[in-house]
C-alpha positions in Angstrom: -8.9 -1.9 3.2 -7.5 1.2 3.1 -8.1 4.5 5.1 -8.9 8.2 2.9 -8.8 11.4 4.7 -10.3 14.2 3.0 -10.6 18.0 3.9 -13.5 19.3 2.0 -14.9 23.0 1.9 -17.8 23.1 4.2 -19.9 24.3 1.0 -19.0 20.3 -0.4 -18.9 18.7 2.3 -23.0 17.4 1.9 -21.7 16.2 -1.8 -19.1 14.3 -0.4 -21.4 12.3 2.1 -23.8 12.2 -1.1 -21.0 10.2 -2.6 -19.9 8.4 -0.2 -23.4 7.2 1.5 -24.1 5.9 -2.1 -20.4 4.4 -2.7 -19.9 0.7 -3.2 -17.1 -0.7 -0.6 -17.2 2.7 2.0 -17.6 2.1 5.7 -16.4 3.8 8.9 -17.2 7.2 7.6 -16.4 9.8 10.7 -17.6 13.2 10.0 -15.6 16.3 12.2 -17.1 19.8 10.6 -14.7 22.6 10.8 -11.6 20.5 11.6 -9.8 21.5 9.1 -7.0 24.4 9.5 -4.8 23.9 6.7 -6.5 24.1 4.8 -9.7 25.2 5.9 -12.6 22.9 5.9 -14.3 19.6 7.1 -12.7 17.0 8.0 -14.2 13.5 6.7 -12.2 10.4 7.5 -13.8 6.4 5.8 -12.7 3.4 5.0 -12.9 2.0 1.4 -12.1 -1.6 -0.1 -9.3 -0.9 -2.6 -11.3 -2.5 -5.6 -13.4 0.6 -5.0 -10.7 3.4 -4.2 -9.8 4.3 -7.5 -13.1 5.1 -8.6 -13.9 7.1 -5.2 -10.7 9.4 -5.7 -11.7 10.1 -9.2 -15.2 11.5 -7.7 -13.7 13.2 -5.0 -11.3 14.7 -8.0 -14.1 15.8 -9.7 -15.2 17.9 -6.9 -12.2 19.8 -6.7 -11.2 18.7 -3.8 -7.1 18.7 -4.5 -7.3 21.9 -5.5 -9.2 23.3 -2.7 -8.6 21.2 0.2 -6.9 17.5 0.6 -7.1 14.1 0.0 -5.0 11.2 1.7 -4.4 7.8 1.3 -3.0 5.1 3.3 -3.2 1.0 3.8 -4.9 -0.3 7.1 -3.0 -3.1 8.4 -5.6 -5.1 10.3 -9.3 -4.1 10.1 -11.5 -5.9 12.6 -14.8 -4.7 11.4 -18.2 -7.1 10.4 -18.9 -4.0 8.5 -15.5 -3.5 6.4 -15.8 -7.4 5.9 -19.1 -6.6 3.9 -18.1 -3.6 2.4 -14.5 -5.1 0.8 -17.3 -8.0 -0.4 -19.8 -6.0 -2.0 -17.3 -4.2 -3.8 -16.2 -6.3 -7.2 -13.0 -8.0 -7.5 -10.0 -9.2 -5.7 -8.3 -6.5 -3.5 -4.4 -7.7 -5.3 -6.2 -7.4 -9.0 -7.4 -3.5 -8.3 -5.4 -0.5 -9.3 -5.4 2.5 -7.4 -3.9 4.5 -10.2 -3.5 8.5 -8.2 -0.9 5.3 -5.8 0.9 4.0 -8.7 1.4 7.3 -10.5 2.9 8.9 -7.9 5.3 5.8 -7.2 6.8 5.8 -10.6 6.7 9.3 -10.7 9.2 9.1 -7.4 11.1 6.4 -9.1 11.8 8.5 -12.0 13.8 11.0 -10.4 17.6 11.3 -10.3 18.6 11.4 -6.8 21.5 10.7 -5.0 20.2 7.8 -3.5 18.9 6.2 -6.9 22.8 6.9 -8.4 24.4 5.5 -5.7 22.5 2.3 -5.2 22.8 1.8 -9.2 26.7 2.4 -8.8 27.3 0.0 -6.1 24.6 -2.6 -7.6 26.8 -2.2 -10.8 30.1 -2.8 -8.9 29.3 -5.5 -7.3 27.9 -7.0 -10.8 31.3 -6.5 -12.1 33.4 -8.1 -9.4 30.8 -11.0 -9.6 31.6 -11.6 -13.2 35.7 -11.3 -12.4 35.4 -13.9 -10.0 32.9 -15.0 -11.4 30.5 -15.2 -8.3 26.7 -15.8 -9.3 25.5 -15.2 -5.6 27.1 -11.6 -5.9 25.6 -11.2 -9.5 22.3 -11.6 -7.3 23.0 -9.1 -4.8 23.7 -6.7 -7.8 20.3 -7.9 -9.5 18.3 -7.0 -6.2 20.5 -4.0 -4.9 19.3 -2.3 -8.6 16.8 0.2 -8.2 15.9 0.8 -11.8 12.5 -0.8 -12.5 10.6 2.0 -11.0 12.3 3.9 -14.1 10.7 0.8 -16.7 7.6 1.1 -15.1 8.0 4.7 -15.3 8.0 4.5 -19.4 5.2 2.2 -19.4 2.9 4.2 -17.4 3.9 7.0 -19.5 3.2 5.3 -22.9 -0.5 4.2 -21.4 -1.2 8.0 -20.3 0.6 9.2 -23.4 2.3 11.3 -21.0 6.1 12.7 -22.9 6.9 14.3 -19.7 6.9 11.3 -17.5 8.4 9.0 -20.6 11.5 11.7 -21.0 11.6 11.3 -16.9 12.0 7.6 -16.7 14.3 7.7 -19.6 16.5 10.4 -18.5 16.7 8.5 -15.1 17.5 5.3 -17.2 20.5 7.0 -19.5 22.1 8.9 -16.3 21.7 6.1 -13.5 23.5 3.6 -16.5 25.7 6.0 -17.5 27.2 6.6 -14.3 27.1 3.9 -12.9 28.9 2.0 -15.7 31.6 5.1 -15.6 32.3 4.7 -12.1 32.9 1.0 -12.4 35.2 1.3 -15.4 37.0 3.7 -13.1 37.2 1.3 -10.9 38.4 -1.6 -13.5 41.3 0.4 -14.5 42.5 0.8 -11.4 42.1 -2.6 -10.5 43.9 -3.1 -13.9 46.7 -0.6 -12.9 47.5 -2.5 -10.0 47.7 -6.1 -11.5 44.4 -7.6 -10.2 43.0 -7.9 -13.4 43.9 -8.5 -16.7 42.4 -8.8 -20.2 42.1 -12.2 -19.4 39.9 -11.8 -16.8 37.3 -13.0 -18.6 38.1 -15.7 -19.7 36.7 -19.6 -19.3 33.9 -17.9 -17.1 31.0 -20.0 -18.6 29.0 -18.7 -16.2 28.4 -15.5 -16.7 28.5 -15.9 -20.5 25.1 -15.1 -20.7 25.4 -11.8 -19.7 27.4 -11.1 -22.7 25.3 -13.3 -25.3 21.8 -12.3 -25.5 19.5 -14.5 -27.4 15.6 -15.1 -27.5 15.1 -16.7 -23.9 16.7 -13.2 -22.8 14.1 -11.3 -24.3 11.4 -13.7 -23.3 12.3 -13.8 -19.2 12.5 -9.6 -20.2 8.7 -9.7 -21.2 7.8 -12.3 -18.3 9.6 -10.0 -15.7 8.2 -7.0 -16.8 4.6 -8.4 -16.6 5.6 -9.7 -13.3 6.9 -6.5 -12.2 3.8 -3.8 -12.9 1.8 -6.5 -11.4 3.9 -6.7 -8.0 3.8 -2.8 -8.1 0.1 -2.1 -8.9 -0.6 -4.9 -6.0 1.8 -4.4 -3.7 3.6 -6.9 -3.4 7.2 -5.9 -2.8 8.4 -10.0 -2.5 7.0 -10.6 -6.0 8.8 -7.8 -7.2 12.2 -9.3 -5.8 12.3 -12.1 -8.1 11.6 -10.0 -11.0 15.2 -8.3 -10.2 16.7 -11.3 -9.9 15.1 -12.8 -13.1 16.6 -9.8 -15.6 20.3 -9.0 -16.4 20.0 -5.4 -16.7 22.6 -4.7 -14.1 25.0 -7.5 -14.6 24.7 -6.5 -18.2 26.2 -2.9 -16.8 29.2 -4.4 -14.7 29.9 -6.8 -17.3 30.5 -3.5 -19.7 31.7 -1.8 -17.8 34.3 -4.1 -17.0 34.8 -5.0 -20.9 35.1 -1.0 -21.8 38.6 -1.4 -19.1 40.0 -4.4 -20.4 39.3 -3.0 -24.1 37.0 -6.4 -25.1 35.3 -4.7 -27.3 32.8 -7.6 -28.5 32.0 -8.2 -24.7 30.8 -4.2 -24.2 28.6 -4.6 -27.4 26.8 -8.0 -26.3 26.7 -6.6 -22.5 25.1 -3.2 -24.1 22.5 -5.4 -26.2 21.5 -7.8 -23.2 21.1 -4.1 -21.4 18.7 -2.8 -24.2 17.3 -6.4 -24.8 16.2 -6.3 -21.3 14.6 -2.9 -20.7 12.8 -3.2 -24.1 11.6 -6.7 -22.9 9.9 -5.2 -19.5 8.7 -1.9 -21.0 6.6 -3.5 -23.9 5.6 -6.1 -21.2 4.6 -3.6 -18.8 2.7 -1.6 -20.9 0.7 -4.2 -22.4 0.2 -5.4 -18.5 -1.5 -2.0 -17.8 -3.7 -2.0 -21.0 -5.0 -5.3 -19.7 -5.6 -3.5 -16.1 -7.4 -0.5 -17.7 -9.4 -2.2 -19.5 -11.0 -4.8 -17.0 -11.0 -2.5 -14.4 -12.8 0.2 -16.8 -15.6 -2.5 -17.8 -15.7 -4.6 -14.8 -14.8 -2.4 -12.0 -16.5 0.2 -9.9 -18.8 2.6 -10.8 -20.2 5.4 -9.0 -22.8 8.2 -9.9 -21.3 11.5 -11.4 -24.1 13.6 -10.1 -22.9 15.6 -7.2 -20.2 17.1 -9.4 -23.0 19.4 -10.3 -23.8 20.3 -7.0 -20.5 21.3 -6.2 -19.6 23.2 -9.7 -23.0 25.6 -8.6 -21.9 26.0 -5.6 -18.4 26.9 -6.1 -20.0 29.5 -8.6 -22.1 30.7 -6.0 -19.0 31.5 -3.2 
């Protein structure tokens, strides 16, 4: 289940009951008129089944309610509730399959920006890819995998290409370019010096057949890509932050930077072009994977999902009109 709390002007507040009396999957609605103080309004708190939660926030959308007062969202750990037991089984579905899409929007839109914190855990993740492949060291190559923050950026371009939504595709992209970039520059930094000293050499490299697949992309790369990136959106859209911990540790898009990065230092030039494919292999792999993964979602949850009446909108349109 998860818990909404809305602030509604008092002139909407009987179009919000209206919806939610005749909702599929509400219970535990709590009405406390004149609650609100910032904004002003009524204060309506209800549990919904998150099959039926996307469809509920569109309604409440269509009354204007983010505009003029405040809708919240958050996840009830334990419900005990004969009630919410029957209203999560009325409404259609399995709770993992629905998509709250208002949730997953902002989440990629968050994991699109270029923070500190997002470059510094991509230049670290990078580094410690790198000194995996000098070693080589596949636990560390792991670490890097999981330590790698950039899927939120994929799904970020896949979410954008099903909203046809530039803005948020330039985001995820930008976020992409700069988070590689410096991460990969930083490292190579880093190689040099460690060149500069006498810890490495252009023969670093060499005889590690176990990282060679970083450098040698070939169809199973871009198949594990595609599998991953299904994997991922899934993980996201349900929640389920374990899943989505083996879908960093099934793509090479971080070991593909330290293994570049490390390359550009030595001057192996053949290793920084196969490390820069494997990068691009990947990425391409889990956007075209995640998009299709969210076509699937849209579609059965558009045909098979909730639906709920439109007809208070009207109600609340005249009476808007009328204030």
């Amino acid at each position: 289940m998860l818990h909404l709390r809305v602030i509604s002007p008092s002139d909407r507040t009987a179009d919000v009951l209206s919806l939610l009396d005749g909702a599929t999957g509400v219970t535990n609605i709590v009405v406390m008129p004149g609650a609100g103080h910032r904004p002003k309004g009524d204060v309506l708190l209800f549990d919904a089944a998150r099959e039926a939660t996307n469809e509920i926030i569109e309604r409440l959308k269509e009354l204007r309610l983010p505009e003029d007062g405040s809708i919240a969202v958050e996840r009830v750990d334990l419900s005990l509730s004969q009630v919410a037991d029957a209203a999560e089984a009325e409404a259609p579905g399995a709770p993992d399959d629905a998509v709250v899409w208002e949730e997953f929007s902002r989440q990629v839109a968050g994991d699109c920006r270029v923070t500190w914190a997002f470059l510094a855990f991509l230049t670290i993740a990078t580094q410690l890819a790198a000194i995996g492949v000098l070693l080589p060291s596949l636990i560390l190559i792991v670490g890097a995998m999981v330590l790698g923050p950039e899927f939120g950026a994929v799904a970020g371009i896949s979410f954008g290409l099903l909203r046809r939504d530039r803005r948020l595709i330039g985001s995820a992209a930008r976020a992409l370019v700069i988070g590689f970039a410096v991460a990969i520059a930083v490292t190579c930094v880093c190689a040099l010096l460690y060149s500069a000293v006498g810890w490495i050499t252009p023969h670093s490299l060499d005889g590690h057949a176990e990282v060679e697949f970083i450098v040698k992309p070939d169809k199973w790369s871009f198949i594990v890509a595609l599998l991953a990136g299904g994997a991922g959106v899934l993980s996201v859209t349900a929640g389920k932050s374990s899943a989505l911990v083996g879908v960093f540790i099934s793509v090479t898009t971080v070991p593909a930077a330290g293994y570049a990065a490390v390359a550009l230092a030595l001057g192996r030039w053949g290793d920084v072009g196969g490390s820069v494919v494997q990068l691009a292999v990947n990425i391409a792999g889990m956007v075209i994977a995640g998009t299709l993964t969210l076509l699937v979602q849209r579609f059965f949850w558009s045909k098979y999902g909730v639906r709920i009446t439109r007809a208070p909108v009207q109600h609340a349109r005249a009476g808007s009109r009328r204030s």
